[in-house]
MITIMI-261391 format. One record per residue (C-alpha): z, x, y; residue in one letter. Coordinates in steps of 0.1 Angstrom, whole numbers, padded with zeros to 4 digits, always signed. Each point is the difference from the previous one (the first is absolute). Layout:
<pts>
ZXYa...
</pts>
This chain:
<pts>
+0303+0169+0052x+0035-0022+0005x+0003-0030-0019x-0004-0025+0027x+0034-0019-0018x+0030+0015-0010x+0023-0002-0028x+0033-0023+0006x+0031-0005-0019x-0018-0033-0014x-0032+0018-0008x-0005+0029-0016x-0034+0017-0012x-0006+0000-0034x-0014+0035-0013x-0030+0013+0015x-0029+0006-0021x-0037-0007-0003x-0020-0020-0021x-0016+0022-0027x-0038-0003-0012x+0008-0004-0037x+0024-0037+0007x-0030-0010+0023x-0029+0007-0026x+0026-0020-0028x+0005-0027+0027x-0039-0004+0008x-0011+0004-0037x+0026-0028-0012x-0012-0025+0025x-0027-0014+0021x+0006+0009+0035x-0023-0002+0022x+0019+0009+0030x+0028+0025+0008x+0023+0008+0029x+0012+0035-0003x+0022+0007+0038x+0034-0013+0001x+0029+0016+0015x-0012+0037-0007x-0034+0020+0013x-0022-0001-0027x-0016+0033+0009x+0027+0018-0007x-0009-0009-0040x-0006+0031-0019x-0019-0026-0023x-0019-0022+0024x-0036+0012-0006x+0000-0008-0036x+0015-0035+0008x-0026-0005+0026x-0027+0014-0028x+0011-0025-0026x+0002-0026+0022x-0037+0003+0009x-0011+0006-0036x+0021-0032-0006x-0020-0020+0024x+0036-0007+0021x+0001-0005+0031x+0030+0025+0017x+0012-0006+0032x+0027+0013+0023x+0011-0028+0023x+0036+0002+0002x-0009+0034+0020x-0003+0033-0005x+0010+0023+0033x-0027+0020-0009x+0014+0033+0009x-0006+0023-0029x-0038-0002-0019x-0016+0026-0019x-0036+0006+0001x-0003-0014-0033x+0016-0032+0001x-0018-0006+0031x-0030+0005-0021x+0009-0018-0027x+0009-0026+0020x-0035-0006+0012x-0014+0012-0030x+0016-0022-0023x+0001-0032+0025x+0032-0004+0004x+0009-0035+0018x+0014+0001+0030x+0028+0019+0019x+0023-0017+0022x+0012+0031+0025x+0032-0003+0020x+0000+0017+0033x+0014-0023+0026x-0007+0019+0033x-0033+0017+0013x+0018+0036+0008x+0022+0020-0016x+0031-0008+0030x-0005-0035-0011x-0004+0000-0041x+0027+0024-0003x+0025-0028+0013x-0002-0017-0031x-0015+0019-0023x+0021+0028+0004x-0011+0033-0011x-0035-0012-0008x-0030+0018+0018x-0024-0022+0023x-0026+0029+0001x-0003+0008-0038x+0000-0039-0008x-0032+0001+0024x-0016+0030-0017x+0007-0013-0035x-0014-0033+0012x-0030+0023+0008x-0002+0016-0033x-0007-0034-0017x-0026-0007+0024x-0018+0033-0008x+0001-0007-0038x-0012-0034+0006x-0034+0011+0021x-0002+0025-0026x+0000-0026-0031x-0017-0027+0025x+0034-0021-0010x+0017-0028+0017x+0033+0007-0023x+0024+0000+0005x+0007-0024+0028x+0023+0008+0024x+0026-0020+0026x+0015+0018+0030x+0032-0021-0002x+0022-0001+0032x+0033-0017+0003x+0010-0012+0033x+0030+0018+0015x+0012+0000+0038x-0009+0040-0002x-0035-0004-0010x-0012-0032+0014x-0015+0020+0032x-0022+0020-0027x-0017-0034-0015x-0033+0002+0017x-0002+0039-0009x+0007-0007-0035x-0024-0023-0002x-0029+0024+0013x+0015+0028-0023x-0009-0028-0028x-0035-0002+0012x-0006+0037+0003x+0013+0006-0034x-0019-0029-0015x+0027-0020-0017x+0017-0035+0002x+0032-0001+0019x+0025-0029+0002x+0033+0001+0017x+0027-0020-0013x+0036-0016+0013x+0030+0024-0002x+0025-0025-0024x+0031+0006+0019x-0004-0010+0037x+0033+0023+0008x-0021+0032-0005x-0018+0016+0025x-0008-0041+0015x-0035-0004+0018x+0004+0003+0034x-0035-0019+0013x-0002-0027-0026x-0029-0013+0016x-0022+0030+0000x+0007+0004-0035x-0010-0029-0011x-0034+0000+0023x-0005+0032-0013x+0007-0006-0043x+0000-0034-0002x+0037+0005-0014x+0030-0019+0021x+0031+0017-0006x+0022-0008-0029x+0025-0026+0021x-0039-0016+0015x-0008-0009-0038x+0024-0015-0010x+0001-0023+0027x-0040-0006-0006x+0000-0002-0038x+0035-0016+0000x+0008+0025-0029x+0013+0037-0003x-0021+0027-0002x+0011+0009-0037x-0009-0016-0033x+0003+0013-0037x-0037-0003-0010x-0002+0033-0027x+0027-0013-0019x-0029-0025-0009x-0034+0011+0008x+0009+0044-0002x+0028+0008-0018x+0008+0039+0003x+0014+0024-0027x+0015+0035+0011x-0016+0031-0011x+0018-0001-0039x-0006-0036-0003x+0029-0013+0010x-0010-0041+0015x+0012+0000+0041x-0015-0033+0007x-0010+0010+0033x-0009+0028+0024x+0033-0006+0021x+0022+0009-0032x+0003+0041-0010x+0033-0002-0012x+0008-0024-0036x-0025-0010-0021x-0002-0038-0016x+0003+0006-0038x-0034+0002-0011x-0025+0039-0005x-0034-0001+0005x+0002+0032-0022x+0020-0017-0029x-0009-0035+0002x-0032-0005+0006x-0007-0022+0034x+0007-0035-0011x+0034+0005-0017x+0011+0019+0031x-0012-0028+0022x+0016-0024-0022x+0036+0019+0000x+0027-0025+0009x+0008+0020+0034x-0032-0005+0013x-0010-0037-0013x+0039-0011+0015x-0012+0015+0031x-0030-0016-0001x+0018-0036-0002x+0025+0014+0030x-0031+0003+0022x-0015-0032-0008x+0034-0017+0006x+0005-0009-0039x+0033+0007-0018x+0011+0027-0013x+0024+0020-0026x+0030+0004+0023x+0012+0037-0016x-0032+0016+0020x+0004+0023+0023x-0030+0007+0020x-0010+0032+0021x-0019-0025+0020x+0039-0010+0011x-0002+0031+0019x-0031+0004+0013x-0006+0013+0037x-0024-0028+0008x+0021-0027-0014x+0010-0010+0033x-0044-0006+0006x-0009-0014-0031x-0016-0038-0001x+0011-0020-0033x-0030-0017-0016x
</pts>
């Protein structure tokens, strides 16, 4: 599948890779974790490595999920065994339509039908293992193009025995709702410009920089989900995870969200960032 961002002349990726099993076993061994978040920008399926993380992670007693999203369009047979098998957490699946006309929109490239079947495959491992692992949410952002496919999706959630939750598209200028008030009838959602006026706020905050801070694939501290591109000083890898999350990019960044002062030679991604114009100071 498409990245559903692009590169600009402000952002450019930084090298693709994949987090190997040997940094996550030193990572898991040198500290007490007892929760880990393993999608981010990428599709973690596509990780030559993955069972053995998911493996360790059980033996571990860790609890793994995949809630930024996966798009769930490749799965071997064995990871969707070992996912069962090995109780992995909780799989947060981006699909955003109910038919392939109206997933493709956004995610472009991505099959509807084998994100069904693989959807499927889990469920036969998990009768099979009488499992409840992992959990899974049907996630569905709102779009003018799908918003006629709500109700379907939600039966399509039912049938296939998972959660599903549809969520506000972040930038009101793409693909707008069309009948704002059937949306929110029908997901409990208003649209973007609707929330703000109820919760007298925007619709985005910096809560991981805080509560879930990420780190790319080679250790490399992003702060948040949003970022793919520079990293804040500190490596999981090289570190350990307190002295990254104590590097001077990231505490100064810190104090910039919270409104404190700062060391004025900083120059933060965050500066940059394509929900800036949606973010809600603290």
């Amino acid at each position: 599948m498409r990245k559903a961002y692009k590169e600009d002349s402000q952002h450019k990726l930084k090298k693709l890779g994949y987090l190997k099993f040997e940094n996550f076993r030193k990572v898991v061994d040198g500290f007490q974790f007892y929760r880990i978040e393993l999608s981010n920008s990428g599709e973690i399926f596509l990780n030559p490595e993955l069972d053995e993380i998911i493996k360790y992670g059980y033996e571990k007693n860790i609890e793994l999920n995949a809630s930024n999203g996966t798009n769930l369009n490749y799965l071997p047979d064995k990871t969707a065994e070992n996912l069962v098998k090995y109780k992995f957490n909780f799989l947060e699946l981006s699909i955003d339509g109910a038919s392939q006309e109206t997933y493709s929109i956004y995610r472009r490239n991505g099959d509807f039908n084998k994100v069904i079947d693989n959807i499927k495959k889990i469920n036969r491992f998990k009768e099979k293992y009488n499992s409840e692992y992992p959990k899974i949410l049907y996630k569905f952002i709102v779009f003018g193009h799908n918003e006629h496919k709500i109700l379907k999706a939600k039966q399509l959630a039912k049938d296939l025995n998972v959660d599903i939750r549809f969520d506000i598209n972040y930038d009101p200028n793409y693909s707008p709702i069309i009948d704002k008030e059937m949306v929110l009838k029908n997901t409990g959602w208003p649209t973007t410009d609707m929330y703000e006026l109820l919760k007298i706020r925007n619709y985005i905050n910096c809560k991981d920089i805080f509560n879930f801070p990420q780190f790319d694939y080679d250790g490399e501290l992003l702060g948040c989900c949003c970022n793919q591109f520079v990293g804040f000083g500190g490596n999981l890898f090289e570190d350990g995870y307190f002295n990254a999350m104590n590097h001077p990019k990231i505490v100064n960044l810190r104090k910039l969200l919270l409104g404190l002062p700062i060391e004025q030679d900083f120059n933060f991604f965050c500066f940059n960032c394509r929900f800036l114009p949606f973010f809600t100071p603290y």
